[in-house]
ROLO-285213 format. One record per residue: x, y, z of N, C-alpha, C, O in turn. Coordinates in steps of 0.05 Angstrom, whole numbers, plus 5000, padded with zeros to 4 digits. Layout:
REM residues N
XYZXYZXYZXYZ ...
END
This chain:
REM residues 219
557818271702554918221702553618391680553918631680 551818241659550218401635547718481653546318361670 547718801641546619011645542718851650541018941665 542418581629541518491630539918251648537718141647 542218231664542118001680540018091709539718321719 539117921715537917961744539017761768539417521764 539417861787541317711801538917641829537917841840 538517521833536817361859538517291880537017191897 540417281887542017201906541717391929542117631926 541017291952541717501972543317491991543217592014 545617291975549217331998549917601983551717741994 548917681964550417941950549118211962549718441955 547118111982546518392000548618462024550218292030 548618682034549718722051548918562076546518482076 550618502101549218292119547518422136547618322159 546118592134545218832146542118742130540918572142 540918812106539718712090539518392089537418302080 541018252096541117982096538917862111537217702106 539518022136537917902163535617952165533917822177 535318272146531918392144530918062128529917852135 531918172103530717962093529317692098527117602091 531517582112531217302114528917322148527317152155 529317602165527217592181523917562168522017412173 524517782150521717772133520017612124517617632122 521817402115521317162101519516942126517316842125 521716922149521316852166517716872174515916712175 517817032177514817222191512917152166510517082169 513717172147511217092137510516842131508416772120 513016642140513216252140510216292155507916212148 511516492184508916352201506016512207504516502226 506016642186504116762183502116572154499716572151 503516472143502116272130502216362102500416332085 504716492097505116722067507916562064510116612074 506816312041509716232033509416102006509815871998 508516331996508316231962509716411950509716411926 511516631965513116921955516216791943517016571950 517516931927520516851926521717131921520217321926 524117181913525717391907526017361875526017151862 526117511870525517671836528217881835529217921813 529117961851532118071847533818201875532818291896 536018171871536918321903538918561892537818781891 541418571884543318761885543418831854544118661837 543018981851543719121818546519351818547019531834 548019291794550319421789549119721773547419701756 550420021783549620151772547720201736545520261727 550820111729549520031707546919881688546319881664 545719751710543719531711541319681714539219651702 541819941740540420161751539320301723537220371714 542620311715541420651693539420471669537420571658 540320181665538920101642536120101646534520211630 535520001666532819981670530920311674528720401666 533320411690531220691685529920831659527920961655 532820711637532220801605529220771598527720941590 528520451606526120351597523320521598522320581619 522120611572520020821580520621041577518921221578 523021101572524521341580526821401542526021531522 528121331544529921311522529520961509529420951484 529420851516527720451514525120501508523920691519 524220341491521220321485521320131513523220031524 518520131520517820021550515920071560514320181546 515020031589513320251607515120251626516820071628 515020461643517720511659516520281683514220201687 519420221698519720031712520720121741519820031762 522720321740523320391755523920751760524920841740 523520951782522221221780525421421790525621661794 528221131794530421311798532621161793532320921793 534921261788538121251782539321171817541021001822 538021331836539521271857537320961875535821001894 537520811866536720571884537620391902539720271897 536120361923538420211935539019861932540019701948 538319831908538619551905542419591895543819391897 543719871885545919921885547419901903549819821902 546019981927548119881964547719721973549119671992 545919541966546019201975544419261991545319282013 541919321987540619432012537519392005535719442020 537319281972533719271979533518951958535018841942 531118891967530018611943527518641938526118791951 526818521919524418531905522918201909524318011917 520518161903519218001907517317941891516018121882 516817701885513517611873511917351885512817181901 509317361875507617071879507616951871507117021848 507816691874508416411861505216371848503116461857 505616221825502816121813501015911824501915691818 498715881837496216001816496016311811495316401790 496716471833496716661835497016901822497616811800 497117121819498317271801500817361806501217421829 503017391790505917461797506117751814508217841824 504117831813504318111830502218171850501818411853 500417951868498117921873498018081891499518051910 496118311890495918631917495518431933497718331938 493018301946492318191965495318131986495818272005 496917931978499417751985501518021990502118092013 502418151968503618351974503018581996504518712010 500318591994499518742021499818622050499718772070 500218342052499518312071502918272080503818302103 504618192055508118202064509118482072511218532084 506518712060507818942068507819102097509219252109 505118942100504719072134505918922154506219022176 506918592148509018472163512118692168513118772189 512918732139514818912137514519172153516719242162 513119302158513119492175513619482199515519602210 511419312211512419112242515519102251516419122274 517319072224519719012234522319182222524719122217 520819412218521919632212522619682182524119872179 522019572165522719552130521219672114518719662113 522819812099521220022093520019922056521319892035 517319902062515819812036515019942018513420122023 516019891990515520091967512120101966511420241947 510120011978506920011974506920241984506120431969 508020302019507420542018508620802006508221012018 510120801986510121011975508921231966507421181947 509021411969507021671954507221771929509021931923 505321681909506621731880508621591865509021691842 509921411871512121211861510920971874512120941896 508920761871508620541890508720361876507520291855 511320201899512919941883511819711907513119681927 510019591904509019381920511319171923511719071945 512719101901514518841904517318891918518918731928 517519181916520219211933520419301965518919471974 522319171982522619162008525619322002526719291980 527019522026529419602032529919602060528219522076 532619712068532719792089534419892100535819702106 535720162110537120312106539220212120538420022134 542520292123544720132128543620162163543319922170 542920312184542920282210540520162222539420232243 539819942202536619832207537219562224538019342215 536519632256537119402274533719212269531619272258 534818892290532518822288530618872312531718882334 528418902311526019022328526518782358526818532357 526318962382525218872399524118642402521918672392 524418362410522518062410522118012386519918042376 524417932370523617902345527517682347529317772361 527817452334529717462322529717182304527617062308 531417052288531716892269531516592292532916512310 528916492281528616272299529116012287528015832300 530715922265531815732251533815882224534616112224 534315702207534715762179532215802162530215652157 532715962156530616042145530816072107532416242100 529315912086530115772067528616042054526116032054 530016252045528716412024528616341989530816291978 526816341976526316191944527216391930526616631936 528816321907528316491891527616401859528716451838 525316221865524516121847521816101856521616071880 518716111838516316041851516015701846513715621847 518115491839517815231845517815201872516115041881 519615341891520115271917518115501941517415741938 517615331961515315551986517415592004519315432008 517015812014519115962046519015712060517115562061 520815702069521615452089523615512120525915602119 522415472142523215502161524015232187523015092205 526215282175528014972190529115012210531415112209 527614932244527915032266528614702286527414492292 530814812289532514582309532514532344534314542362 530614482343529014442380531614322389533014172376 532014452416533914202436532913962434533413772419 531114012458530213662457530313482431531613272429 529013582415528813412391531313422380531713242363 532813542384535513572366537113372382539213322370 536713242405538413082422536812822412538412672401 534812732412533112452391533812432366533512222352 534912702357534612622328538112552312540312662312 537112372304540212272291541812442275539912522262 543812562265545012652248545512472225545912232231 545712522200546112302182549212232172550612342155 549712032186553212032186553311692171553111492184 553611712147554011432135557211322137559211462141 557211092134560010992142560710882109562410712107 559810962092560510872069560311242046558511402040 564111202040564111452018562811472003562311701994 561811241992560311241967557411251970555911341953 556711181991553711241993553711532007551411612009 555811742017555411992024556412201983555612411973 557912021976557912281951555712261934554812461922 554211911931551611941921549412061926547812141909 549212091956547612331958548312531966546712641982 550712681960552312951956551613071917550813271905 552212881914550212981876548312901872547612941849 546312761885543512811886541313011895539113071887 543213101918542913351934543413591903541813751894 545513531898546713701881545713851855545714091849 544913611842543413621821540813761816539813881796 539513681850536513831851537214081859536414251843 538414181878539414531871540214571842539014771833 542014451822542214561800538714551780538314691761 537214391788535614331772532714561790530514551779 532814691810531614941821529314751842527014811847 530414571850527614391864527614401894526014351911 530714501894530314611924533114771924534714791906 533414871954534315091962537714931964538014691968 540415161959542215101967543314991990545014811991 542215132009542815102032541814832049542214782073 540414682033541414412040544014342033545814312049 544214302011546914192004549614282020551914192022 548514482028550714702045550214592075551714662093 548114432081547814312111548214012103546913922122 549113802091549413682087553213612085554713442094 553513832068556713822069558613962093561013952094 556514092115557114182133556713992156557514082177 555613742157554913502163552313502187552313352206 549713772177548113892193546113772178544713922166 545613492176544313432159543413102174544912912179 540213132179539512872199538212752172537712822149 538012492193537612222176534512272161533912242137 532912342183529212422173529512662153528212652133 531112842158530913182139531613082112530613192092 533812822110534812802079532612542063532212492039 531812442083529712212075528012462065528312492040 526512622075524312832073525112922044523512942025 528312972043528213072015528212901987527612951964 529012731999528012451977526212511962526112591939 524312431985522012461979520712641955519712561934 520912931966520313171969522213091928521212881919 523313151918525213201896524312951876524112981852 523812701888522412521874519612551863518712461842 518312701883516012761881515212971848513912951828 516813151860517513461838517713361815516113431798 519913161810521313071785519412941769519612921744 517412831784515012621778511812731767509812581763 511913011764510013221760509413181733507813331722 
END
């Protein structure tokens, strides 16, 4: 990975961080804060020292205030606001930060003297809080095309609702690279495609995404 690169993925956190995360995300679906995405998760030392250069030995303004971070242990992500907005909007970030507290994550806003509003961590023995736990899949962006998405599978309704099981190969691989395409093309999240090939994929959720990808493409 170039020193350069920024990596958004957050299977490359530790699964410890995974769950913060994706709780976080969660909480602020339903809090009504879903214009946020991820801007970076795990950095290779090297990636660490480059960026510290910046400002420093790099023309720049510094970016970051240390060498030891924990985006090196798989352990923190960063964040921004989707547009109209501003990419760094205090308002939004304030209000993801005091969610984060609630559930134990420790937010670069409150820092003293180093304050990094966009970054969330959380140290390796960080359980999840008391009445709190992952109440669907929970669709984290890491793009501001896509909003937090929280895909919650009721019994009842999950017993009405059809699974999408076509009886024809060819009408399941056509929409296995349709699916496909719009993750490569950033219009929605992997993990459809990953509930579809896992055959967790109902007849209304993939009509929805029809829709939803036709719509985008049509902008």
């Amino acid at each position: 990975m170039s020193v350069t690169t920024t990596c958004r993925d957050i299977n490359e956190l530790l699964p410890v961080a995974q769950t913060a995360c994706k709780l976080l995300f969660q909480e602020c679906y339903k809090a009504g804060i879903r214009d946020i995405f991820i801007t970076e998760t795990y950095r290779t030392q090297e990636r660490q020292n480059y960026l510290y250069q910046q400002g420093r030995s790099r023309p720049g303004s510094i970016i970051t205030w240390t060498l030891n971070s924990r985006h090196t242990s798989r352990l923190a992500w960063d964040i921004a606001v989707a547009p109209p907005k501003a990419l760094y909007d205090v308002n939004t970030l304030n209000k993801v930060g005091a969610i984060a507290r609630k559930l134990g994550i420790t937010w670069g806003g409150d820092w003293v003297g180093s304050v990094d509003r966009p970054h969330f961590e959380v140290p390796p023995s960080w359980t999840m809080p008391k009445g709190y736990k992952l109440e669907g899949t929970v669709i984290v962006p890491t793009t501001s095309n896509l909003k937090v998405q929280l895909i919650v599978e009721d019994k009842q309704i999950k017993e009405e609702t059809k699974m999408w099981d076509p009886k024809s190969p060819t009408m399941y691989t056509e929409a296995e690279n349709f699916i496909e395409q719009a993750v490569k093309d950033g219009i929605i999240q992997k993990q459809h495609l990953d509930d579809l090939r896992n055959r967790k994929m109902t007849t209304d959720r993939l009509l929805g995404l029809y829709i939803t990808i036709e719509q985008r493409r049509n902008k």
